[in-house]
N, C-alpha and C positions, 0 to 999 in steps of 0.2 A: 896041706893047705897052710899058707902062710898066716900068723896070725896077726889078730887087727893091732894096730898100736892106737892107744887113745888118742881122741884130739886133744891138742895144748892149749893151753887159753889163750898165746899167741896167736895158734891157727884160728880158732874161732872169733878172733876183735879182726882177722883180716877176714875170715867170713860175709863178717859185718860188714866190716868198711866197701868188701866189693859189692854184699847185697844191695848196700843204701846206696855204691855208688850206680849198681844198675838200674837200680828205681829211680834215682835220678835224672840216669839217660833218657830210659823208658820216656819217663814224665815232660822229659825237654825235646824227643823226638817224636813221640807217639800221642802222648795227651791230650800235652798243651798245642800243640797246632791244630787237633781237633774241637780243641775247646775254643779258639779263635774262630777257626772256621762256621761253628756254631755259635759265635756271637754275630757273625757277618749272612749268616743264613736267616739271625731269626732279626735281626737288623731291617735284612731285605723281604720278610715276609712282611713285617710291621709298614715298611714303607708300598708295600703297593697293595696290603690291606686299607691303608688310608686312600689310596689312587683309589680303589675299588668303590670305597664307600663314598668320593669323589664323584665317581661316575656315574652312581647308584643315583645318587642326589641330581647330578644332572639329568638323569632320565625320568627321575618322578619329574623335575620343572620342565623335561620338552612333553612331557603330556600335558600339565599344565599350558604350555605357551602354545603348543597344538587348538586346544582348544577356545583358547583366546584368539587365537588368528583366524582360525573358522568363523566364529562369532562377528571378529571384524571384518571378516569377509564378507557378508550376511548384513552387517553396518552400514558397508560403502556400498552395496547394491541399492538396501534402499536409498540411501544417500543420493546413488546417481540417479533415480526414477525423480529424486526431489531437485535435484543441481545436475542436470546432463552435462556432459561434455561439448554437446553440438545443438545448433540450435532447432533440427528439424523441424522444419518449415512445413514440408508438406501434412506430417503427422500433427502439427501444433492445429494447423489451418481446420484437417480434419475433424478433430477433437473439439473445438472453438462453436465450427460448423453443427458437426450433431447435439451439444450441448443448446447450440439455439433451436435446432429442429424442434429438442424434447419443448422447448416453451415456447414455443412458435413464436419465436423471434427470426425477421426479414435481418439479416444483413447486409447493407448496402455498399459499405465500403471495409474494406482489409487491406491496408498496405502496409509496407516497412517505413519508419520512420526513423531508422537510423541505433544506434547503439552506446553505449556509455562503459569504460572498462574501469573495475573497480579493484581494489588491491589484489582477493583474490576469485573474480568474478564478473560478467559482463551481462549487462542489463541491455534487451533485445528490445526496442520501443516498435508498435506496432498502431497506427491509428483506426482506429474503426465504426462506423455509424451502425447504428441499429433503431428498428422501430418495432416498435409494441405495446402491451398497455405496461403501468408503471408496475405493479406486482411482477408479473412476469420478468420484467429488467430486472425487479429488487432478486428474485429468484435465482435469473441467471449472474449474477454478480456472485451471489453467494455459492452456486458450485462452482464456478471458475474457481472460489479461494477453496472451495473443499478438493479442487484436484489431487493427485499426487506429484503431479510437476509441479512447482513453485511460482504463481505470475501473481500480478498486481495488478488491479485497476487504477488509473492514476488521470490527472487532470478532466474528472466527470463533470458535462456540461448534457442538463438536461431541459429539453425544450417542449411544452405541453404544445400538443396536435388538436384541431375539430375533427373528431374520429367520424364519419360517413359507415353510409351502410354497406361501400363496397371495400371502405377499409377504414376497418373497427380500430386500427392501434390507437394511442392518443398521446404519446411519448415518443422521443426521439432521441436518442441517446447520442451524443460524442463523446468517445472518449479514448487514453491508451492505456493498450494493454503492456506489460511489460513482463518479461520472459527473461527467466534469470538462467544462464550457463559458468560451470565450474571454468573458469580462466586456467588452471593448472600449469603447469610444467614444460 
């Protein structure tokens, strides 16, 4: 067997020089573009962690605005039993009617009288006679305003009767009524 010959210190500073020059490759081919790579990973995890928590936030406020939209939904219903869209006649006429039934109020005339449109709203004028005693009129005046639709009594001319035995009323009412509709869009 051959025998070893020592290394020179020559050989050993080119050791060196190639070790560190390898580690240097290493580090310029193998490392460092992994070290990049992972600055552009944790880069893009950071950026749509923020997306994320973005998103998050907007899902807590569409429950929020879910339930606020509900709510206002629930607003403009009653809203429209208070401001319809339409004037229904036949329904007003009915309601108007059994409300005098309950205080036995005659009425004698119901007609249209024409209408007024307002910025956002249109005011239904309707003329109508009634005869009764005066309580009873004060009565039905005061549920007409306790409705849920929205009307008015307006231009009230009240004219006292000789009430008879075959007709007790002793009041005679004129007046309009007025019926308010949403004008809208």
């Amino acid at each position: 067997m051959p025998e070893k010959k020592p290394v020179t210190q020559q050989q050993k500073i080119m050791l060196a020089i190639l070790g560190v020059i390898g580690l240097f490759v290493f580090y310029k081919r193998a490392f460092a573009p992994l070290g990049k790579k992972a600055k552009q990973y944790k880069e893009e995890i950071r950026k749509k962690e923020q997306r994320l928590a973005h998103i998050r936030a907007k899902i807590a406020r569409f429950d929020e605005l879910m339930r606020e939209y509900e709510e206002l939904k629930k607003e403009v219903e009653i809203a429209e039993k208070k401001l319809p869209r339409k004037k229904e006649i036949p329904k007003l006429l009915k309601n108007i009617t059994d409300i005098g039934r309950k205080y036995g109020i005659d009425i004698d005339n119901f007609r249209p009288a024409g209408s007024s449109t307002k910025q956002s709203y249109t005011e239904h004028y309707f003329a109508i006679s009634i005869k009764s005693t005066y309580h009873k009129i004060a009565s039905f005046f005061a549920e007409i305003g306790q409705q849920e639709r929205i009307m008015s009594i307006k231009d009230l001319i009240l004219n006292p009767k000789n009430p008879t035995p075959e007709d007790p009323t002793d009041m005679q009412a004129n007046f309009t009524l007025v019926v308010y509709t949403f004008k809208g869009k």
